[in-house]
matplotlib code that plots the C-alpha trace (Angstrom):
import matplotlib.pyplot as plt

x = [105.1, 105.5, 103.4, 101.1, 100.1, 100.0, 97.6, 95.1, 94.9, 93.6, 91.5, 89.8, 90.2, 88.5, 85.7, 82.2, 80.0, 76.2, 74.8, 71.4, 69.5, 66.7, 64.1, 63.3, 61.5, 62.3, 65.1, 66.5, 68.2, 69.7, 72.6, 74.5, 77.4, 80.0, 83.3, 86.7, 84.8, 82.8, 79.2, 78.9, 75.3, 75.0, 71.8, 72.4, 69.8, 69.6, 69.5, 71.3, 73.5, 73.8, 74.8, 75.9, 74.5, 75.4, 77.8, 78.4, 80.9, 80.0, 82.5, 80.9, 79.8, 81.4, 78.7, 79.5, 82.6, 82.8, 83.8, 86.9, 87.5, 87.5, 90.3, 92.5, 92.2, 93.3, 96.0, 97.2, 97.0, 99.0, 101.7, 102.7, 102.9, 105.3, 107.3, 107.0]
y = [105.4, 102.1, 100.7, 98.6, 101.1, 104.1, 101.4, 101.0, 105.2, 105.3, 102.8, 104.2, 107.8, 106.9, 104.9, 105.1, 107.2, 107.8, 105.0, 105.4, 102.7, 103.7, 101.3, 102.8, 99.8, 95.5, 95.8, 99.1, 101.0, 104.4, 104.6, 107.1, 107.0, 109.5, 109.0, 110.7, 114.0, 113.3, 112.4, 108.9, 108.5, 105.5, 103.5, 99.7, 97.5, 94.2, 91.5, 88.3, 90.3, 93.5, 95.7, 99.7, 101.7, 105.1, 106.7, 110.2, 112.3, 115.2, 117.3, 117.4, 121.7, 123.6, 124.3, 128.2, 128.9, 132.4, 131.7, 129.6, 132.9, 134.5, 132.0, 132.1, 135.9, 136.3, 133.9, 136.0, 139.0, 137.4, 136.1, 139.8, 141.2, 138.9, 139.4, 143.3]
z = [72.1, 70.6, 68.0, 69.2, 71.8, 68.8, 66.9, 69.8, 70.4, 67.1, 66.7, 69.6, 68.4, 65.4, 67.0, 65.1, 66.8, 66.6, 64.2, 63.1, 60.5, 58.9, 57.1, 53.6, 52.7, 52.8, 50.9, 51.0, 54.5, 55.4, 57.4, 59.4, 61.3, 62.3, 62.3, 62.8, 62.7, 59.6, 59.4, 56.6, 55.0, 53.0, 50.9, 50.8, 48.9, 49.6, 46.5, 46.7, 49.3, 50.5, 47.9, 49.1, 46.2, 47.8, 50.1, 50.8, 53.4, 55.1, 57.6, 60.7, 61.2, 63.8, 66.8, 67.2, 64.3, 65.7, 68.9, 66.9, 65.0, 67.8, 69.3, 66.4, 66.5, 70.1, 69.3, 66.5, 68.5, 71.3, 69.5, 67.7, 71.0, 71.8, 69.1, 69.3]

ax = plt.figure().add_subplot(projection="3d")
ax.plot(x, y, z, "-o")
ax.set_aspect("equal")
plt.show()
């Protein structure tokens, strides 16, 4: 793969997903946005410019983790009964 092609796969693997903007009041806005797997909140307050006055990361939670357990498991299993 050359370069410019490995570029444009991840820009688009790490494409912002779900945005949300809340109002908190004029001058002050909540947003969210995930990306690359992890879920951004940030507070921007707006004075001469937009100012971000908080930011926070978050890993995005596993919908059923057992079921992954459960995968890495069967893996493990699988792999010393090859080698048995």
């Amino acid at each position: 793969m050359d370069k410019l092609a490995y570029k444009s796969e991840k820009e688009l693997a790490s494409a912002i997903k779900d945005i949300e903007v809340t109002s908190i009041s004029q001058k002050t806005k909540l947003m969210r946005y995930e990306l690359d797997g992890i879920i951004h909140t940030s507070i921007w307050r707006r004075h001469e410019t937009w100012q971000n006055i908080f930011h926070q990361e978050t890993k995005k939670k596993l919908k059923n983790p057992v079921i992954k357990d459960r995968i890495f498991f069967y893996s493990l299993i699988s792999k010393s009964l090859r080698y048995s």
